[in-house]
DSSP file (Angstrom, degrees, kcal/mol; ACC not computed):
  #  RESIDUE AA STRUCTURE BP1 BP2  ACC     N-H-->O    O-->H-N    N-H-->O    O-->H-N    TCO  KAPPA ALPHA  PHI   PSI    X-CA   Y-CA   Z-CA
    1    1 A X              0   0    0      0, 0.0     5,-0.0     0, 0.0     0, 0.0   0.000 360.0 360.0 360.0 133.7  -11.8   -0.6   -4.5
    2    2 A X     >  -     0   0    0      1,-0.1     4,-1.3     4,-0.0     5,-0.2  -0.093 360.0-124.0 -75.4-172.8  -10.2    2.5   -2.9
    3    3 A X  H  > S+     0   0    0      1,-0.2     4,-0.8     2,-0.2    -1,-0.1   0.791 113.1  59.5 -93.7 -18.3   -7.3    3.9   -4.2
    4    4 A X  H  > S+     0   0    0      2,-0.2     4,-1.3     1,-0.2    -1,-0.2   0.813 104.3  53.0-162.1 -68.0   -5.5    3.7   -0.8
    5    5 A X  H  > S+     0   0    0      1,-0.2     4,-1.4     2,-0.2    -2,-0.2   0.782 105.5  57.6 -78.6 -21.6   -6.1   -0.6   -1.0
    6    6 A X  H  X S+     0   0    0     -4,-1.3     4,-1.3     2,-0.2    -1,-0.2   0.963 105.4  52.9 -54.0 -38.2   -4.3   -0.5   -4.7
    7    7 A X  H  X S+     0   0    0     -4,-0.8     4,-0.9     1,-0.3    -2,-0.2   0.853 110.2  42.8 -59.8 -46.0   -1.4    1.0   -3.1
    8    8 A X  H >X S+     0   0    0     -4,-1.3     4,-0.6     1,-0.2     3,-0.5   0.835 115.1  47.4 -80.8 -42.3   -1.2   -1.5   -0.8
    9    9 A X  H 3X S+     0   0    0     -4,-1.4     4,-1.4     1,-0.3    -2,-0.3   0.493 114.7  50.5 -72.0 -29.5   -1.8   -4.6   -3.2
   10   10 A X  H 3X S+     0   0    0     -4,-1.3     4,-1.5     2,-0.2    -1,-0.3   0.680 102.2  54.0-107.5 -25.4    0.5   -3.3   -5.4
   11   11 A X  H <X S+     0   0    0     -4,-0.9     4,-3.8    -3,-0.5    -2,-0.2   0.753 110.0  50.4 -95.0 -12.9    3.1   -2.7   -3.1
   12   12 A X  H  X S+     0   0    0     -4,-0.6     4,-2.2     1,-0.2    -2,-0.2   0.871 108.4  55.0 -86.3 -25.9    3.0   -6.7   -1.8
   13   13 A X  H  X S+     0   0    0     -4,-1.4     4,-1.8     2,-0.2    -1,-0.2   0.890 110.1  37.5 -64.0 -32.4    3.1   -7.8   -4.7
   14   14 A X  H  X S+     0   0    0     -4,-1.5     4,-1.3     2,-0.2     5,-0.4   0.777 110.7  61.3 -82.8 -18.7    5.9   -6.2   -5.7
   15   15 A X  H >X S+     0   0    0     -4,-3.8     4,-4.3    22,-0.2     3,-3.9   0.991 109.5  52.4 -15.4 -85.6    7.3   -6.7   -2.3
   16   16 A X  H 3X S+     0   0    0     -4,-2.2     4,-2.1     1,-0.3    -2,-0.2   0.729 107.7  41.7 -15.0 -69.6    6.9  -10.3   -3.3
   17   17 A X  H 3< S+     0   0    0     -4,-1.8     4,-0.4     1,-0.2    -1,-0.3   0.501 113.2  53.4 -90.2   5.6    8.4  -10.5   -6.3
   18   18 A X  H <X S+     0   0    0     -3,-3.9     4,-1.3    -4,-1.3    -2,-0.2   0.686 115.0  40.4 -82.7 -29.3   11.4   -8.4   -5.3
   19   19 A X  H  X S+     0   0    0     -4,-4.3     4,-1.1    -5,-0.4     5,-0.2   0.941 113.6  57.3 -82.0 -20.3   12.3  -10.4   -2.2
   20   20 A X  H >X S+     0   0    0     -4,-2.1     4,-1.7    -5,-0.3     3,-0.8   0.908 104.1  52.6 -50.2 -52.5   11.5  -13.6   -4.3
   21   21 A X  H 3> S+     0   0    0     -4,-0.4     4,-1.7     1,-0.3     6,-0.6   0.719 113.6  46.3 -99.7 -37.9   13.9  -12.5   -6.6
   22   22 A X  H 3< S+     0   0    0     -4,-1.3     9,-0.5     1,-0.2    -1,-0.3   0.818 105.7  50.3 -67.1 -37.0   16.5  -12.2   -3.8
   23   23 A X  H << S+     0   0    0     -4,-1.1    -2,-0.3    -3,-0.8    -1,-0.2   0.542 107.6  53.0-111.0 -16.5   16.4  -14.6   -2.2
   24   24 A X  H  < S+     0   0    0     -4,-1.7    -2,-0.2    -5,-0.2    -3,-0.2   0.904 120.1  34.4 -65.8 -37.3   16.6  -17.0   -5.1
   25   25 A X  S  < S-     0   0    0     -4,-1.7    -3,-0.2     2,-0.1    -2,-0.2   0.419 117.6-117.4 -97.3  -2.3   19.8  -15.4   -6.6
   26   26 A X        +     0   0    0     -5,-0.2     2,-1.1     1,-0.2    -3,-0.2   0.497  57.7 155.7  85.8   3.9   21.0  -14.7   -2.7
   27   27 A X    >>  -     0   0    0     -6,-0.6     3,-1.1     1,-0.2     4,-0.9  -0.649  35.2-164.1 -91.3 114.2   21.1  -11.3   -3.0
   28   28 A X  H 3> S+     0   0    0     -2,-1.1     4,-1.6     1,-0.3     5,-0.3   0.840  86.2  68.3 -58.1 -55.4   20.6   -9.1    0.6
   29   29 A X  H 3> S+     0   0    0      1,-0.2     4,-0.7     2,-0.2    -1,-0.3   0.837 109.7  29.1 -25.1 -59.2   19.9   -5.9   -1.5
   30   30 A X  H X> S+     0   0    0     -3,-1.1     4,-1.9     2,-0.2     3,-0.7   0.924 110.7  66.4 -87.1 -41.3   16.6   -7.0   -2.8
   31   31 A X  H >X S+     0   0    0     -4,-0.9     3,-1.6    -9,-0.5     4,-0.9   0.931 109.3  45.5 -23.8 -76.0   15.7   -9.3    0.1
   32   32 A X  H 3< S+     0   0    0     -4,-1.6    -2,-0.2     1,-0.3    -1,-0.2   0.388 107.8  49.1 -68.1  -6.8   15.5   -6.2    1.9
   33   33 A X  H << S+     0   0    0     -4,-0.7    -1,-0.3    -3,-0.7    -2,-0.2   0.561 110.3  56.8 -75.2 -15.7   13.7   -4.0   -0.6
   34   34 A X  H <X S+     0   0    0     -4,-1.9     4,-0.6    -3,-1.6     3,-0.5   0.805 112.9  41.2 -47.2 -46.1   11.0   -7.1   -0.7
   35   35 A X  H  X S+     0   0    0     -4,-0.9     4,-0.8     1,-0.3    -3,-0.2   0.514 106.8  60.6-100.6 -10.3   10.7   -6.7    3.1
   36   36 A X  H  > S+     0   0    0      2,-0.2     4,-0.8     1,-0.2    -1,-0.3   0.309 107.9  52.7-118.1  -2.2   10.7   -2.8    2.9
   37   37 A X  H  > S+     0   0    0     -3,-0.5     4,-1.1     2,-0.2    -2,-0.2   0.699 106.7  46.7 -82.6 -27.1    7.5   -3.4    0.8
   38   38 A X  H  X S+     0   0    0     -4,-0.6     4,-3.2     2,-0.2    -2,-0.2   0.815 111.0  49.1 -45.5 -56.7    6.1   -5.2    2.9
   39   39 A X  H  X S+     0   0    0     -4,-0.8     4,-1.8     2,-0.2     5,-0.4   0.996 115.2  46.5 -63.1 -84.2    6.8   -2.8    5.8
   40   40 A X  H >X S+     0   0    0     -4,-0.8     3,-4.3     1,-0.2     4,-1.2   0.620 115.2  48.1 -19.0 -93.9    5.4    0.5    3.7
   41   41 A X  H 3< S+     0   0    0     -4,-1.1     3,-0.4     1,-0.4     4,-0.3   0.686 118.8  42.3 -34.8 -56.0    2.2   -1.7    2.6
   42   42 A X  H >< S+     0   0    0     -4,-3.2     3,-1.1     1,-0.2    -1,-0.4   0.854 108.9  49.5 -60.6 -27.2    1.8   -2.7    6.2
   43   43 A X  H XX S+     0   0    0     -3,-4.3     4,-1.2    -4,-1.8     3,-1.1   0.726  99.1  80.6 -94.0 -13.9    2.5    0.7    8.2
   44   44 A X  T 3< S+     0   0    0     -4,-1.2    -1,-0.2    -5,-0.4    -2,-0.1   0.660  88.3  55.4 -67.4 -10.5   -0.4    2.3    5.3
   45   45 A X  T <4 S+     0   0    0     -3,-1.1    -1,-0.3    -4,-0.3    -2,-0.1  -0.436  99.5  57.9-119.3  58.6   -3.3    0.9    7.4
   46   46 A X  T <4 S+     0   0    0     -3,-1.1    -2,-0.2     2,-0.0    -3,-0.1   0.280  84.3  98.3-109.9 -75.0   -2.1    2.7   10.4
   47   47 A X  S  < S-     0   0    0     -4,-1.2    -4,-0.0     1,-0.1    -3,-0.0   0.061  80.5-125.8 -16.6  86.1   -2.4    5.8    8.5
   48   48 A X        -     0   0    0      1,-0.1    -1,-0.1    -3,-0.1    -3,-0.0   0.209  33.4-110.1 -66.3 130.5   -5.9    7.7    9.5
   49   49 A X        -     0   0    0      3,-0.0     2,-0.3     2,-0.0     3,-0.1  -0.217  29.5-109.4 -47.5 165.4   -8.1    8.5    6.2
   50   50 A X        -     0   0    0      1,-0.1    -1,-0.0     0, 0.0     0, 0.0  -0.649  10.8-141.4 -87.9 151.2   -8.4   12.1    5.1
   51   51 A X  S    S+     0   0    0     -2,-0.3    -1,-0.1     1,-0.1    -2,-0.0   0.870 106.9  60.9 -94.3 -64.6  -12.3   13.7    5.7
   52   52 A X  S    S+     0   0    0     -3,-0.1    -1,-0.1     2,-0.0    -3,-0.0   0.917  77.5 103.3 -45.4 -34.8  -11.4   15.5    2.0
   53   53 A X  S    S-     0   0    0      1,-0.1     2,-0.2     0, 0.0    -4,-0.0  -0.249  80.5-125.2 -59.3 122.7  -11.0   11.9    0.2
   54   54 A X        -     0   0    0      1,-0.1    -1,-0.1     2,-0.0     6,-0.1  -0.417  26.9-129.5 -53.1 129.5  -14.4   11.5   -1.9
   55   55 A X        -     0   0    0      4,-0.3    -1,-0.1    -2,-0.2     3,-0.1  -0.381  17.8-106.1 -94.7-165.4  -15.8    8.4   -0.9
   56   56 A X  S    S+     0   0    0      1,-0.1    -1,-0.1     2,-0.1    -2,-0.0   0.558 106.1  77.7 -95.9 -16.8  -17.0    5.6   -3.5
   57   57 A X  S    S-     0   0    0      2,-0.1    -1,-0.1     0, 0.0     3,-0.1   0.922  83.6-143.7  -7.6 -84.9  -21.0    6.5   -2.8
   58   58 A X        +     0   0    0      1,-0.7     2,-0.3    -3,-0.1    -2,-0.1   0.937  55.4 129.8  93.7  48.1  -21.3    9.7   -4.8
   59   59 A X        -     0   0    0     -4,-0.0    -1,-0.7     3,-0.0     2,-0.4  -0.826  55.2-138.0-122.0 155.1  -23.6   11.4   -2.4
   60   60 A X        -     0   0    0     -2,-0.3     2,-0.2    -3,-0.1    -6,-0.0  -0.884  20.7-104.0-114.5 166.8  -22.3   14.6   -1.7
   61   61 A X        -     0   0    0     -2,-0.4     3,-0.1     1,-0.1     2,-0.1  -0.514  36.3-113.6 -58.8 131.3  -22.3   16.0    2.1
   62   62 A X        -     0   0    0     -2,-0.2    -1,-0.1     1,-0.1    -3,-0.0  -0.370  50.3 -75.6 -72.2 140.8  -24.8   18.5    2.9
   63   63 A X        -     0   0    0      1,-0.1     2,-0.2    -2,-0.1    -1,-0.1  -0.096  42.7-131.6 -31.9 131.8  -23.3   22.1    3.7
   64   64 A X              0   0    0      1,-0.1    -1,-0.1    -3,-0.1    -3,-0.0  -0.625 360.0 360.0 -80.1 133.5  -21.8   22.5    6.9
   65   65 A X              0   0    0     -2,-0.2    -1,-0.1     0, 0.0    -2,-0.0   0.845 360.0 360.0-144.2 360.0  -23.0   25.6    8.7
């Protein structure tokens, strides 16, 4: 798994369990830091990879010349 899709997993889940947590005790504050985890998680696969990032292979690129 890339490092890039932890990020992402990690950030709906705690999304989740912030807005969960918010909306059970009614409090707008954390609703909306649930939903602003959501938003981050989502807007990170817009983001265009980096060429530098090592892929999971392990082959290395032959010299450019």
């Amino acid at each position: 798994m890339k490092r890039r899709t932890e990020i992402q997993l990690a950030l709906l889940i705690v999304g989740l369990i912030v807005w969960a947590t918010g909306q059970r005790t009614e409090n707008a504050p954390l609703q909306y830091a649930g939903i602003a985890c959501f938003a981050v998680a989502t807007l990170l696969r817009f983001f265009k990879k980096k060429d530098s990032e090592p892929d999971d292979s392990g082959a290395s690129d032959p010299p450019q010349q």
